[in-house]
C-alpha positions in Angstrom: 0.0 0.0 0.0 3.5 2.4 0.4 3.2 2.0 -3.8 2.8 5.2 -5.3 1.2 3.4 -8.3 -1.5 1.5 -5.7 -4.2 1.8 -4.6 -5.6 1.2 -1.3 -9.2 0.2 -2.2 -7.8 -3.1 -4.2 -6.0 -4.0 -0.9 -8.8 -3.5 1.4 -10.1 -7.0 1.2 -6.9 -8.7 2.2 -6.4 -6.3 5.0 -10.0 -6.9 6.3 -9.3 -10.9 6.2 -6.2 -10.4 8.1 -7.8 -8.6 10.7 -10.5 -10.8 11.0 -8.0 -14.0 11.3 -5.9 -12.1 13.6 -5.6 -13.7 17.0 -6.0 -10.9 20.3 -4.0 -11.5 23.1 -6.7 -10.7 25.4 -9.7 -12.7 24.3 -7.0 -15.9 22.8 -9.4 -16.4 20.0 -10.1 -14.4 16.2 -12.8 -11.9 14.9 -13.9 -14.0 13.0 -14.3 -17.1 15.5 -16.8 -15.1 18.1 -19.0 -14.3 14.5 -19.2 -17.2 13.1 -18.2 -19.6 15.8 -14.9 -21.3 13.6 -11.6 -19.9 11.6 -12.0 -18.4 8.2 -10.1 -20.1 5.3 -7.2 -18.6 3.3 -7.4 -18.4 -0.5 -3.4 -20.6 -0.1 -5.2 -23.3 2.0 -8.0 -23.8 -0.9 -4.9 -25.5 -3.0 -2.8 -28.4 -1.8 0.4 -28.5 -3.2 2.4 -31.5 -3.8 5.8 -31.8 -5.0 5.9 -33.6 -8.4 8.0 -36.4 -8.4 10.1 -37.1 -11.8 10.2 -40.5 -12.7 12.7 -42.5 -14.9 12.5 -41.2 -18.6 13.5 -44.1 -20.4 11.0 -46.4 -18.4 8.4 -44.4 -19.7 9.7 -43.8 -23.2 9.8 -47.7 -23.2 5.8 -47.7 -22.0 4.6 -45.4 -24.6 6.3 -47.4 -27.1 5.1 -50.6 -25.8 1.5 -49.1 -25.8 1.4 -47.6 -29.3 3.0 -50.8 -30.7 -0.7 -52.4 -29.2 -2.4 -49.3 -31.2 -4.5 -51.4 -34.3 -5.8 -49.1 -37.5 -9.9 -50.2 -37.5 -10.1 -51.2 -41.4 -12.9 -49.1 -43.1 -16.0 -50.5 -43.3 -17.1 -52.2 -46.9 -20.3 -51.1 -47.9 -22.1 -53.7 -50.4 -25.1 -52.2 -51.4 -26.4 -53.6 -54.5 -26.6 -50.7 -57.1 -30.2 -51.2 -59.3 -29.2 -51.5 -63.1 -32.3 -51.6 -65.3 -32.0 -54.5 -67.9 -33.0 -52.8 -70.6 -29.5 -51.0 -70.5 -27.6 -54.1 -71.9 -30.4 -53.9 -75.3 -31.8 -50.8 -75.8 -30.9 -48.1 -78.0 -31.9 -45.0 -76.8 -31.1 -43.6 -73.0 -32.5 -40.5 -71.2 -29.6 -38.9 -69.4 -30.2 -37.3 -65.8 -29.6 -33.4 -65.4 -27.2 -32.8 -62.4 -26.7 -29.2 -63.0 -29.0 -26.7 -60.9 -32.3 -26.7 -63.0 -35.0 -24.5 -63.3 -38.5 -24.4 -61.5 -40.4 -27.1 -63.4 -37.5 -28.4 -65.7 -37.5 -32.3 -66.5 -35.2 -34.0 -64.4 -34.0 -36.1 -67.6 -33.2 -34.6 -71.3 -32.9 -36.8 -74.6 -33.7 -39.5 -75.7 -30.1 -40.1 -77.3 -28.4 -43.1 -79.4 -26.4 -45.2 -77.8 -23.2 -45.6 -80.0 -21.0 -48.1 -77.1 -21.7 -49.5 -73.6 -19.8 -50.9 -70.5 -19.6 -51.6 -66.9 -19.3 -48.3 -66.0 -20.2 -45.9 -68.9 -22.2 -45.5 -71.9 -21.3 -43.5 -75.1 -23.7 -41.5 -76.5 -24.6 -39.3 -79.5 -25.5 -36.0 -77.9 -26.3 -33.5 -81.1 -23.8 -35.0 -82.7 -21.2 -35.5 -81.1 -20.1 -38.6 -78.8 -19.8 -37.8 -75.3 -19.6 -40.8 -72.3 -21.6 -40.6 -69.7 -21.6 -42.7 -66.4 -24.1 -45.5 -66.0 -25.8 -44.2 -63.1 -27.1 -41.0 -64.8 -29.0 -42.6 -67.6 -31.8 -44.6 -67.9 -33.7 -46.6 -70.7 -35.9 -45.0 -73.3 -38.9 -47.1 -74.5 -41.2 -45.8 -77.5 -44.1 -46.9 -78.8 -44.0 -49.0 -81.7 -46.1 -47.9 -85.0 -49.1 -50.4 -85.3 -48.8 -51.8 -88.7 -51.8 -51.5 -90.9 -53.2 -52.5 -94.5 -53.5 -49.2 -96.4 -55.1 -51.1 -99.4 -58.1 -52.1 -96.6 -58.1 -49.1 -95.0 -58.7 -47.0 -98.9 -60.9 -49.4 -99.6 -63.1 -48.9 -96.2 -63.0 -45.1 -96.6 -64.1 -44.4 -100.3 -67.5 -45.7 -100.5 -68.2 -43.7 -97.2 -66.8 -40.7 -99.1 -68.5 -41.3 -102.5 -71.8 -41.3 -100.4 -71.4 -38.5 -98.9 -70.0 -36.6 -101.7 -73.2 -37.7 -104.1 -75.7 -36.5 -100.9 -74.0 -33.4 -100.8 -74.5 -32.2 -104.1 -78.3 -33.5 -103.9 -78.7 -30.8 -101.2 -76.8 -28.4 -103.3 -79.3 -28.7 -107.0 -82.6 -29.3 -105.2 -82.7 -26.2 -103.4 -85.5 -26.7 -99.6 -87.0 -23.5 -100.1 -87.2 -20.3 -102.6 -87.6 -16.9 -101.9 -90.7 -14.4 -103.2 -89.4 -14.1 -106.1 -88.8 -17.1 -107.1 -84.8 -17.5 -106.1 -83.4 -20.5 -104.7 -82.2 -20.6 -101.0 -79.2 -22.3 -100.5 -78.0 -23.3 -97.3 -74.0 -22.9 -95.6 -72.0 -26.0 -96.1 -71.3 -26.0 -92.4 -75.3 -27.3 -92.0 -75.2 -30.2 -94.9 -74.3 -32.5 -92.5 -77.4 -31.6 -90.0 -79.5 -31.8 -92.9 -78.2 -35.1 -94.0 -78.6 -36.5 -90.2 -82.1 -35.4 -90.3 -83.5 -36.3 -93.6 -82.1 -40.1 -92.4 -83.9 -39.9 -89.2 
């Protein structure tokens, strides 16, 4: 506290502790022992200090060796999920390619379909707007299409003219006999887009 560079306040509560754990001569007993009825701890008594003890540095440069030899790397676990191939990839011609780039709101998650030109394990080569780039096996997928349904022309002329020829010959009936005339004697003739009601009802 003689410290020009002190102050006095910062020392104030280790002066009151020593005053309270001081012993008077004429009561043979502390402060703090009529207050709070026992002796007041010291912040060096809150620590017990025991002298380290060095032991012998080769015996335990010898243990640490012994225990690191005992040390065994865990091998990595093998995972052997089976990867789903569709079987359609050893045959078919055309493959749909998966878009891993960041896509658009609404944008199909596959583009194509595109010719295969070669195939393996792992990869496919493709003809992508001509030119042959190889993509891996997991981004594609099979393309199937439906097949044109062959049919007989020759039957299917056949089947269609008479219907036409009919409908042609009624047509033109409607067209010369005209339904009604006018005042003065002019025929009427009625909007191609109502020959066919006419024809409906004069069958009925």
């Amino acid at each position: 506290m003689d410290q020009a560079d002190s102050k006095w306040s910062d020392a104030l509560p280790l002066v009151l502790l020593g005053i309270c754990s001081t012993i008077k001569e004429d009561i043979g007993c502390t402060a703090a022992e009529l207050v709070y009825g026992t002796t007041l701890t010291f912040p060096g008594q809150l620590v017990n200090y025991e002298p380290t003890t060095h032991g012998d540095s080769t015996h335990f440069a010898s243990r640490l060796l012994q225990m690191m030899q005992n040390i065994r790397a865990i091998s990595p676990r093998e995972y052997n999920n089976p990867v789903h191939l569709d079987k359609h990839l050893e045959t078919g011609k055309f493959v749909f390619v998966r878009v891993d780039a960041v896509k658009k709101s609404l944008a199909p998650p596959y583009e194509g379909p595109y010719k295969v030109i070669k195939r393996t394990h792992k990869y496919f080569t493709i003809n992508k707007n001509g030119n042959n780039e190889t993509i891996s096996i997991d981004r594609i997928k099979p393309a199937f299409y439906e097949a044109p349904q062959a049919t007989d022309d020759n039957t299917a002329n056949k089947q269609s003219l008479p219907s036409i020829a009919k409908k042609q010959e009624e047509e033109e009936k409607l067209s010369t006999t005209p339904s009604c005339l006018t005042r003065s004697g002019r025929p009427i003739k009625k909007p191609k887009r109502y020959v066919h009601f006419a024809i409906l009802k004069k069958h009925n």
